[in-house]
C-alpha positions in Angstrom: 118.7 -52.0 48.4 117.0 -55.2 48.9 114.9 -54.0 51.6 113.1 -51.2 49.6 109.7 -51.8 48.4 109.9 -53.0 44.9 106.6 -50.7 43.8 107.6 -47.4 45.4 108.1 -46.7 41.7 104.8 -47.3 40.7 103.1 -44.9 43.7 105.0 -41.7 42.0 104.6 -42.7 38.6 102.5 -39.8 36.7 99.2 -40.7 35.5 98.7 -40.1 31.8 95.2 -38.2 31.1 93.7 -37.5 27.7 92.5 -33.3 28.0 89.6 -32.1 27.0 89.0 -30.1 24.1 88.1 -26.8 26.4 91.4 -27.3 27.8 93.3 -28.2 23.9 91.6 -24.8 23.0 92.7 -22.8 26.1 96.7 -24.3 25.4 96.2 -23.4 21.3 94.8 -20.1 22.0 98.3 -19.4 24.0 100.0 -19.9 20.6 97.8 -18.7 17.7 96.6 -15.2 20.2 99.0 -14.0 22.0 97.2 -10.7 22.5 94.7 -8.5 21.1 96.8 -7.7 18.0 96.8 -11.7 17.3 93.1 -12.2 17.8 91.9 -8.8 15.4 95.0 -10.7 12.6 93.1 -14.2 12.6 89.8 -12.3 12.4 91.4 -9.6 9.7 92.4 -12.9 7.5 89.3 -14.9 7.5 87.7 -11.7 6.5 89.9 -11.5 3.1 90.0 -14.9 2.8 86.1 -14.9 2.8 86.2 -11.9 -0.5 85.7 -9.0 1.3 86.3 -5.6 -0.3 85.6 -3.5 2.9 86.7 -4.7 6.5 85.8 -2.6 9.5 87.4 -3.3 12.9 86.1 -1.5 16.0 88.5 -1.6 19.2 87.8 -0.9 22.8 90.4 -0.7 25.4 93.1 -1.7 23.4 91.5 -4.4 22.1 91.2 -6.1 25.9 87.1 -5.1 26.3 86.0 -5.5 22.3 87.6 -6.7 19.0 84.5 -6.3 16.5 85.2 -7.6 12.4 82.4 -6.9 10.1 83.1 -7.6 7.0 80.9 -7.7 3.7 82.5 -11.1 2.6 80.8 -14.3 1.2 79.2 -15.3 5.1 78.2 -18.6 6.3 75.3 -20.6 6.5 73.4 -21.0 10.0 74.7 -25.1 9.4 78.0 -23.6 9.1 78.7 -22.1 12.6 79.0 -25.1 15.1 81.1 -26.2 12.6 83.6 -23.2 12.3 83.8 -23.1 16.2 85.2 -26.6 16.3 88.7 -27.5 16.4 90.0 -27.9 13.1 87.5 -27.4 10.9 88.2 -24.9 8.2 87.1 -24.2 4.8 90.5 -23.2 3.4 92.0 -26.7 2.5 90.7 -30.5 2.2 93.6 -32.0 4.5 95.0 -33.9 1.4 98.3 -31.3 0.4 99.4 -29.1 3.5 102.1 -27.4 0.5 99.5 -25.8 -2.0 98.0 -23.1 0.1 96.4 -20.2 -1.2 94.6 -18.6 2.1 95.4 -17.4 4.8 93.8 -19.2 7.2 94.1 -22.9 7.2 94.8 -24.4 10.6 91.0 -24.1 11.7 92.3 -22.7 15.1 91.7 -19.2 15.4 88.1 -19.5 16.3 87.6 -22.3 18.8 90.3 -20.7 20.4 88.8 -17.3 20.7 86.2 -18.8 22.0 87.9 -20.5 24.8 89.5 -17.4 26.1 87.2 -14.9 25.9 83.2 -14.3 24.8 82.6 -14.9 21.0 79.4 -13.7 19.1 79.7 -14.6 15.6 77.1 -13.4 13.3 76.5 -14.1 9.5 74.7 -14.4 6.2 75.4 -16.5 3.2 73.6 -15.5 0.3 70.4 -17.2 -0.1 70.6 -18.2 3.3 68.9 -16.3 6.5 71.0 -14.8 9.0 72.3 -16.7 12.2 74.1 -15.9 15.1 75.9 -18.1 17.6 77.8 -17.2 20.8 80.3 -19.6 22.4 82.3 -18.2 25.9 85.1 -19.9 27.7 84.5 -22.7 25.3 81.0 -23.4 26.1 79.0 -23.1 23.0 74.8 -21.9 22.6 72.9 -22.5 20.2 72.3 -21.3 16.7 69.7 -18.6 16.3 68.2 -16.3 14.2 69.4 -13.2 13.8 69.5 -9.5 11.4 72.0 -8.7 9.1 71.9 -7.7 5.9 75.1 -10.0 4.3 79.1 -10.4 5.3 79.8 -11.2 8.9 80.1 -9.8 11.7 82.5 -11.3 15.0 82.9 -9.9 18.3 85.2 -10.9 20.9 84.8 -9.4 24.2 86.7 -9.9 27.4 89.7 -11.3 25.6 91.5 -13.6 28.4 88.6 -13.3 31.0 89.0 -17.4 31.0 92.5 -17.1 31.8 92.6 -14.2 33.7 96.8 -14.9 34.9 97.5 -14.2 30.8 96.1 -10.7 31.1 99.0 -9.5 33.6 100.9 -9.6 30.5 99.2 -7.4 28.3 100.5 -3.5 27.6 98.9 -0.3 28.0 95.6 0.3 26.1 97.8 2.5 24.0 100.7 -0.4 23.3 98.4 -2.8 22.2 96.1 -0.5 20.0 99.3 0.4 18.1 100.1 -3.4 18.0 96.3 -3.7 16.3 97.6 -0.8 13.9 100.3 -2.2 12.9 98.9 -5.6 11.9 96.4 -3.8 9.8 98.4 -1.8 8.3 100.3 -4.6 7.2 97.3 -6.3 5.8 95.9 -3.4 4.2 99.7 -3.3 1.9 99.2 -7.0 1.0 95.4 -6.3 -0.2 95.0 -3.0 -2.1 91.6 -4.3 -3.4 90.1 -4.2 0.2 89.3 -1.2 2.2 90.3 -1.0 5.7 88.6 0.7 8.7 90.0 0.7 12.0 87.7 2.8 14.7 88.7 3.2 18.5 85.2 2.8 20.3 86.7 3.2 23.7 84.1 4.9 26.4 81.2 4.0 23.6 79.6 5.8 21.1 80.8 6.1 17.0 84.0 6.4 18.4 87.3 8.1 16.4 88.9 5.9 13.0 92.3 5.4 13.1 92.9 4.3 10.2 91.3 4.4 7.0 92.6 2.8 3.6 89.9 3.0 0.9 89.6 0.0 -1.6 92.0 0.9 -4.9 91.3 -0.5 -8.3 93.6 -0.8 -11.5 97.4 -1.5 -12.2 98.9 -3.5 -9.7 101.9 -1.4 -9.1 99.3 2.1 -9.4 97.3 0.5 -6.8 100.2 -0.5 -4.5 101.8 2.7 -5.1 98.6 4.2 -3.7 98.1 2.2 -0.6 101.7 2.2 0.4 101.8 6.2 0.2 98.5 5.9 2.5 100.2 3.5 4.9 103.5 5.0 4.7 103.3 8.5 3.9 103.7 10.1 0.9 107.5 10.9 1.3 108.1 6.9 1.2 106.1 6.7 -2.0 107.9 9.2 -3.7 111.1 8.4 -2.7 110.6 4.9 -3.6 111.8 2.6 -6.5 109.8 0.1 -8.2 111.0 -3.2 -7.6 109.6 -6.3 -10.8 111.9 -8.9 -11.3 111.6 -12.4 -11.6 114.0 -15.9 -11.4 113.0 -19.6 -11.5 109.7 -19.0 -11.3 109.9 -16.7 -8.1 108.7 -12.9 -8.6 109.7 -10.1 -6.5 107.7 -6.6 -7.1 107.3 -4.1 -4.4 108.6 -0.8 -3.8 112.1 0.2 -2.1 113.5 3.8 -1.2 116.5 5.5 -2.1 119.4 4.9 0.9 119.2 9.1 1.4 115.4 8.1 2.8 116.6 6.1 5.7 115.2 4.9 9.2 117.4 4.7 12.3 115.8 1.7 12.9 113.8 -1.6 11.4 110.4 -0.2 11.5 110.2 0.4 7.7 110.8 -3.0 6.9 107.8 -5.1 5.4 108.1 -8.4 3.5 105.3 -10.9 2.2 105.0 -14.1 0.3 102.4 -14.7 -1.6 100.7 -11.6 0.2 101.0 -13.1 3.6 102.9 -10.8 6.0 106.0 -12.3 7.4 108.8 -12.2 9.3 111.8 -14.1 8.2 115.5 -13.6 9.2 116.6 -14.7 5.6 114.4 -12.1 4.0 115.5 -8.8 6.3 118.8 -9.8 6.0 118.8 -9.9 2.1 117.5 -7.0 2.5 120.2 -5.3 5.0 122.7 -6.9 2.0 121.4 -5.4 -1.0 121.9 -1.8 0.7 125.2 -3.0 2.6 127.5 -0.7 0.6 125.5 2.4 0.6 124.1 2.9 4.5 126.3 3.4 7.8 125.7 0.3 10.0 123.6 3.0 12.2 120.9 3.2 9.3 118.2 1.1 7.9 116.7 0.7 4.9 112.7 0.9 4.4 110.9 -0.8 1.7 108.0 -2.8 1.2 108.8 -6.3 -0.8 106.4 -9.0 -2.2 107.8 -12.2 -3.4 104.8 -14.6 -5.3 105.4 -18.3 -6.1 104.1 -21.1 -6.1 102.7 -22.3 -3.1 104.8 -25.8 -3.0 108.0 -23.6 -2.9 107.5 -22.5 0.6 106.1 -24.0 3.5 104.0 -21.4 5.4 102.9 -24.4 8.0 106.1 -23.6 10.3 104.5 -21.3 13.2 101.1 -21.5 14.7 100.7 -17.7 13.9 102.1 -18.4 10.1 104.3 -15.3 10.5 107.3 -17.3 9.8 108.1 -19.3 5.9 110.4 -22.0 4.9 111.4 -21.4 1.3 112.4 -24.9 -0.5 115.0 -22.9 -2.1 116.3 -20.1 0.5 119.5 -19.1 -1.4 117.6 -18.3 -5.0 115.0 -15.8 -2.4 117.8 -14.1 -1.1 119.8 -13.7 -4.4 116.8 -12.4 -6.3 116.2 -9.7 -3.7 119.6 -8.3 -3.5 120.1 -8.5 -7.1 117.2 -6.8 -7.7 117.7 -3.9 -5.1 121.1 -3.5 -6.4 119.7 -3.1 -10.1 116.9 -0.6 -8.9 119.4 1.4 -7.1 122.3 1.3 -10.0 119.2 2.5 -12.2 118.4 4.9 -10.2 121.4 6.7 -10.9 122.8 10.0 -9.0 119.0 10.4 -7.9 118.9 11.4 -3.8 115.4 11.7 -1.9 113.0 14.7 -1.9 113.5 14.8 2.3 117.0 16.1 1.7 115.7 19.3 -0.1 112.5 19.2 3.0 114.8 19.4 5.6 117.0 22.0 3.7 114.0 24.2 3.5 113.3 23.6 6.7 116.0 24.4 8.1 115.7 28.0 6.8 115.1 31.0 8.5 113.5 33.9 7.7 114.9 37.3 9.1 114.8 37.5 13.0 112.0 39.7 14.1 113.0 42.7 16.3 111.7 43.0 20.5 108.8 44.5 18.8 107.5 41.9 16.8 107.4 43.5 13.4 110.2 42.4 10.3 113.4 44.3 10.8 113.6 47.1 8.1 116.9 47.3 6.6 116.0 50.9 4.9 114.9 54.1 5.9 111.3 54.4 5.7 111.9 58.2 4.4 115.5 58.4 2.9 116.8 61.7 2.5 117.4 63.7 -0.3 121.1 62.5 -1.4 120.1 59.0 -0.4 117.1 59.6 -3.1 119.6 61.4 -6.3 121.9 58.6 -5.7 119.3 56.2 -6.2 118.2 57.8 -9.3 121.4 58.3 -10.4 122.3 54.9 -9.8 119.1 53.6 -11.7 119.4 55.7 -14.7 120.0 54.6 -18.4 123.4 55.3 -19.7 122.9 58.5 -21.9 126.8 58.6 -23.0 125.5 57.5 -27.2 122.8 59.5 -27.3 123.0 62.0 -30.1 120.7 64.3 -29.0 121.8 65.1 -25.7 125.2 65.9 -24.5 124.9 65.6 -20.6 127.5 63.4 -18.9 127.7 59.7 -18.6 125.5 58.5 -15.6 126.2 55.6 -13.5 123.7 52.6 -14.1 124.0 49.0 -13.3 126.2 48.1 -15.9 129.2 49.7 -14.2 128.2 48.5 -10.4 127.8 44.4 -11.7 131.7 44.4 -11.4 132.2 45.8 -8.4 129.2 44.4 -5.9 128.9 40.6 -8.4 128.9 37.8 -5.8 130.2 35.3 -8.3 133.4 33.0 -7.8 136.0 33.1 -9.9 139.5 32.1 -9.9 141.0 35.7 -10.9 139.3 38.7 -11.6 138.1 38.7 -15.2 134.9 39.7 -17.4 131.7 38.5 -16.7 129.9 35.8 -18.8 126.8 34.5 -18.4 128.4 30.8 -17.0 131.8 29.7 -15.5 134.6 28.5 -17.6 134.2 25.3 -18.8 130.2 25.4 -19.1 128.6 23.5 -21.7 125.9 25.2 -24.1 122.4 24.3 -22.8 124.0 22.8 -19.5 121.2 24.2 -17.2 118.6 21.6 -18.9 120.8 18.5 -16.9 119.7 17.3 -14.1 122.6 18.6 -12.0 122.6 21.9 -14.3 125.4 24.2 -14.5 128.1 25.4 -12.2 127.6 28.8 -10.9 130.3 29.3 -8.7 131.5 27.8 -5.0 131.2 29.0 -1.7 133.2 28.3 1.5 135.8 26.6 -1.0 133.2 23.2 -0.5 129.7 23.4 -2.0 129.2 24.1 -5.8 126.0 26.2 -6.6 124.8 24.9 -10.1 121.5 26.6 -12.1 118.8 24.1 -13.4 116.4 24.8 -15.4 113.9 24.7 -12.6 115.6 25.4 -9.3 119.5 25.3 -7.9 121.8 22.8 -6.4 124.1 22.5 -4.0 126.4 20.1 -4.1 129.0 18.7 -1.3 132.3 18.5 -3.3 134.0 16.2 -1.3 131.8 14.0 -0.4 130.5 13.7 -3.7 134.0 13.2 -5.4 134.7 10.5 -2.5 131.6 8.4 -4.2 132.8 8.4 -7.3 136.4 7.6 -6.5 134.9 4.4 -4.1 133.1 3.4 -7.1 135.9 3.3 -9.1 138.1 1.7 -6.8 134.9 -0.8 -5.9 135.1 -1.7 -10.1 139.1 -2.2 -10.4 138.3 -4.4 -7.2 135.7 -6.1 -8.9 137.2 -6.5 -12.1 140.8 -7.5 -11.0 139.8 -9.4 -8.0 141.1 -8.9 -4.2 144.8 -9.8 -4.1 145.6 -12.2 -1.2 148.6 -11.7 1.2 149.8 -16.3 1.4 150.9 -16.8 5.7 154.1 -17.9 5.9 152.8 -20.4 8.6 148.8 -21.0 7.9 146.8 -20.1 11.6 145.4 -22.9 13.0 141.4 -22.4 14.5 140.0 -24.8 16.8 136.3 -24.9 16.6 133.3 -26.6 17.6 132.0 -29.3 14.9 129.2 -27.2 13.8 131.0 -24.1 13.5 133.6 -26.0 11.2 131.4 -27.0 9.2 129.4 -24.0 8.6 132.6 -21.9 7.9 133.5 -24.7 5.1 130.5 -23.9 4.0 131.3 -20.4 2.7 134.8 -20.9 2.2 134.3 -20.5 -1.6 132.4 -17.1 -0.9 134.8 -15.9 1.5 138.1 -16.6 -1.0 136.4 -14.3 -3.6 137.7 -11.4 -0.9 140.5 -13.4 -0.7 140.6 -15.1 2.7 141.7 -19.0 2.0 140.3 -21.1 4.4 140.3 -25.4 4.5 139.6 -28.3 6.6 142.2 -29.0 8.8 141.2 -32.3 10.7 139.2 -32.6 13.4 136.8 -29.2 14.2 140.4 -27.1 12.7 140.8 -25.3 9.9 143.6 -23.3 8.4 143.7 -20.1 7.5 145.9 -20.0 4.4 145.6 -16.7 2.7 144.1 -12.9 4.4 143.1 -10.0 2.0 146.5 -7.9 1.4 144.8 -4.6 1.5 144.0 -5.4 4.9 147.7 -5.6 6.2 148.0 -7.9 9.8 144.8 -9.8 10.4 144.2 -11.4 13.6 142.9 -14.1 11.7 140.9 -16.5 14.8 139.2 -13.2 15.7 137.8 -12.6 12.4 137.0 -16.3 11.4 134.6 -16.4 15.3 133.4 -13.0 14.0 132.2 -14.4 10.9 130.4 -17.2 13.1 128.7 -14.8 14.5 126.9 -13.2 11.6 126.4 -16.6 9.9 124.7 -17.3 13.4 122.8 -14.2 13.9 122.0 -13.1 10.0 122.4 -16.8 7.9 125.4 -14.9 5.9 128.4 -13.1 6.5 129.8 -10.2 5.0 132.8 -9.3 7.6 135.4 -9.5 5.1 133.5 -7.9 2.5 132.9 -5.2 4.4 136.1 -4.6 6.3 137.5 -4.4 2.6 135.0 -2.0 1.6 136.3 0.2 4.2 139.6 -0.1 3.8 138.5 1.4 -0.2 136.2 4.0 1.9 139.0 5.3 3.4 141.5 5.2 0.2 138.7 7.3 -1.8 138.5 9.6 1.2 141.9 10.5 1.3 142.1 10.6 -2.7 139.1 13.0 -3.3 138.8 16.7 -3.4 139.1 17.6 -0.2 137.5 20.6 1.2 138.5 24.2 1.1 140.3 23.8 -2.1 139.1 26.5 -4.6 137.8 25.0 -8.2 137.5 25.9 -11.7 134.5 26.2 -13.8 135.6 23.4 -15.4 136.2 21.2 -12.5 132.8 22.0 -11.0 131.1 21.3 -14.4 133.1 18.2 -14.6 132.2 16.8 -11.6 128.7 17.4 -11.9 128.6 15.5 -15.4 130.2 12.3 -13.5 127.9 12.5 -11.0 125.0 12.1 -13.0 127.3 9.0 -14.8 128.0 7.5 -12.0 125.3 5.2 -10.1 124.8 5.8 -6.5 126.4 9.3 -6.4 123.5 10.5 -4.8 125.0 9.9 -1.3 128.0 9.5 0.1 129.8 6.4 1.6 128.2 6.6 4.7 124.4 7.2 2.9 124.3 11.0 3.4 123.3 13.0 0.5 125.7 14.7 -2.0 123.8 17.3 -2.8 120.0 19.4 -2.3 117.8 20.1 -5.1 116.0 23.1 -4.4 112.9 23.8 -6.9 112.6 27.4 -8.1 108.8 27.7 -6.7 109.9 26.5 -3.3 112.9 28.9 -3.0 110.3 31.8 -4.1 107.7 30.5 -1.5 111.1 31.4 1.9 110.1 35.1 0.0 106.9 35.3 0.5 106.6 35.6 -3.9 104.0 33.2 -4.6 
């Protein structure tokens, strides 16, 4: 040891180098664009933040060749474009409170590094000001010039990533990344109903083809969102969605959510923002997932599109480069407002399913099955014969049997053939009346209507005043019997099943102490959990419904949704299926024949009952079929 050189340290030691800002930019561009979507978002928001009503963005190549903003915002002076292209310099905040932000934009980042990656023209007039124009590429900058335009501004980015040619191995298709543009805009355009969105594909030159259009919309806020989101979303989400307006401690959540019968088999329906800034936030989407826990299969998703405004100093929006992730000062009070306001919307909304379940009913309709030929099978002679003709006439005649001038024999009309050829269902042969059994006067006017009989001992055909419905007994009795059995639950509490000899869980530190965290949540469903020295605890007391609980493999279970979610609700749900299950096996089952007044009576709880719209597992309980699209399968309107 003593013979080694005392400064072979010193010859490996790394040398410590301040960057320069071409460099800085090229390292912040990797976090702030991560590809075209990224840039045409930055651009998108200084647009709105700038007051623009319309916003056009024009695309080539997916965004790789061209990314081109113009906007008809407040513009800049020709003073004020060296200065937007250096690092950090922003109009959006003063630097003295980082907490009350009210842009978008606020970093100063987006544009120096655009310009370091790629070739950045930025055009613009202020008013009162003439136009200017400067370009920068790979972060070396021209100067200021004079230029043509009218007002607004105009930026365009070409050869995104030409300066760092190894970061465009990782870019999609041309088709991957344009829908990755769509989608940010489309987010955007829900936030600002006020501002009109164009997004044009200019790919191989020319006007090119739009994309996507959302005009500027004007009036009540929740008219205006209505109208945008049924231009983003479709039409079927708007009109399957429930208004959402409630607000706690100073924190309002409005939007719009649909009914659990409109369902996605995955997350893609899913948009949040606070304080009209698109985010993504675990905390949020699983508030979400929570507040329609008891009414989808794990296999479904809900869609909705939720806004939560507050002020600014309750959430910190300066956690991400990209500021698509939030830190709310109070996370508990966000989520709780959310699920308790779904949960109101959807109690509100009563026995109500969506408007696809009656689409796809009608679509799944047939008309009759052409012959080889191609013409409609005829069921008739085209000619019928002469007997075939006096029976018809026969059949078709008034009955003569009263009338005083004539003494001819009673003829057969369609009094006497009702009886014999009525497809009605009754329980025993009997006179017809105009309703089943049991049938309240003026029925028909509910929204369910009025029992008209049952077919394949399962579904109940009830008359509305408009249309028909058919309703899926069983499944529709096992909702209101889970709802019941969810209320005693809630009302009486979950009974707890004491172990003779508590289980013992060793843990790691953290996970101890997370899980003592929610021990006072998870003994409302009556699993007892304490400390138990060390990383232990004790498992005291297991819900009795359950029966034998492996009680370490539920507590790590629980870990893992507090780990992957922020909340658990393994217990809650595990009970909720054990109540599935009892209301399955205590409802009507099928083929069982019913009377008049056990159809009507069912129908009148289901419209009682909230959430008997679908069944345990979020599948409807019954079609509503309106009279004009049942006479549109014939061909009669």
């Amino acid at each position: 040891m003593s013979s080694q050189d005392p400064n072979i340290g010193d010859t490996h030691r790394p040398t410590i180098r301040q960057l320069d800002d071409s460099a800085i930019n090229r390292i912040a561009a990797g976090e702030v664009v991560e590809r075209p979507a990224s840039a045409v978002k930055e651009l998108v928001e200084n647009a709105i933040d700038a007051g623009a009503h319309r916003i056009t963005i024009e695309i080539a190549d997916g965004g790789k060749t061209l990314i081109r903003v113009t906007d008809d915002g407040c513009g800049m002076t020709p003073e004020d474009l060296p200065l937007a292209l250096s690092r950090h310099a922003t109009s959006k905040i003063d630097g003295s409170d980082l907490l009350n932000i009210h842009t978008f934009g606020f970093r100063g980042e987006a544009l120096p590094s655009l310009g370091a990656v790629g070739r950045l023209t930025i055009t613009s007039r202020a008013a009162g000001h003439e136009a200017a124009q400067i370009k920068v590429s790979g972060g070396k900058m021209e100067p200021v010039r004079p230029a043509a335009l009218r007002a607004g501004t105009i930026v365009e980015l070409s050869d995104l990533f030409y300066a760092t040619p190894a970061r465009l191995k990782f870019m999609r298709t041309d088709r991957a990344e344009s829908q990755a543009i769509s989608d940010v805009i489309k987010r955007l355009a829900m936030a600002e109903p006020a501002v009109g969105f164009t997004l044009r594909d200019v790919s191989g030159g020319g006007e090119g083809r739009v994309t996507f259009r959302a005009d500027p919309l004007t009036g009540d806020l929740f008219d205006a969102l209505h109208g945008r989101l049924a231009s983003v979303l479709g039409r079927e989400f708007a009109e399957n969605a429930l208004k959402i307006d409630a607000t706690r401690e100073g924190i309002r959540l409005f939007g719009y959510a649909a009914l659990p019968t409109y369902s996605r088999g995955a997350a893609v329906a899913q948009f949040l923002f606070v304080n009209s800034r698109p985010v993504k936030d675990k905390m949020l989407t699983g508030a979400l997932r929570g507040a329609y826990f008891d009414f989808l299969s794990r296999d479904r998703h809900p869609a909705a599109a939720l806004f939560i405004d507050c002020d600014p100093t309750l959430v910190d929006v300066n956690v991400h480069p990209a500021k698509s992730e939030v830190r709310f000062r109070d996370p508990g009070l966000a989520r709780g407002l959310i699920v308790s306001a779904l949960r109101h919307a959807l109690a509100e909304a009563g026995h109500r399913a969506s408007t696809t379940v009656a689409g796809a009913t009608l679509g799944a309709m047939r008309p009759a099955v052409p012959t080889a030929s191609g013409a409609a099978r005829i069921y008739q002679m085209d000619r019928p014969s002469l007997g075939a003709r006096n029976m018809s006439y026969s059949a078709q005649a008034p009955d003569q049997s009263q009338a005083g001038a004539f003494h001819a024999p009673p003829a057969t009309g369609f009094a006497e053939l009702q009886g014999a050829y009525s497809g009605r269902v009754t329980e025993a042969p009997g006179p017809l009346s105009d309703a089943p059994e049991g049938t309240a006067p003026g029925a028909e006017a509910l929204p369910l209507g009025a029992a008209r009989g049952q077919v394949h001992e399962n579904y109940i055909i009830a008359q509305t005043a408009d249309g028909m419905v058919i309703v899926d007994q069983h499944a529709a009795h096992e909702r209101l019997v889970y709802e019941k059995l969810k209320q005693q639950m809630a009302e009486n509490g979950v009974a707890a099943q004491a172990l003779l000899i508590p289980e013992i869980v060793e843990l790691g530190s953290n996970d101890c102490a997370r899980l003592l965290s929610v021990a006072d949540d998870l003994h409302k469903f009556g699993l007892g959990l304490e400390a138990f020295g060390g990383s232990a605890v004790a498992v005291r007391e297991t819900p009795a419904i359950l029966g034998e609980v492996n009680a370490e493999a539920m507590v790590k279970d629980i870990l893992d949704e507090l780990d992957d979610q922020g909340e658990s609700q393994l217990v809650q749900a595990r009970l909720e299926a054990i109540l599935s299950r009892v209301a399955c096996h205590g409802s009507i089952r099928s083929g069982r024949r019913m009377r008049g007044e056990e159809m009507n009576a069912l129908l009148r709880e289901m419209e009682a009952t909230p959430h008997s719209g679908q069944c345990n597992h979020g599948r409807p309980t019954y079609v509503e079929l309106k009279l004009a699209d049942i006479e549109r399968l014939f061909g009669r309107s």
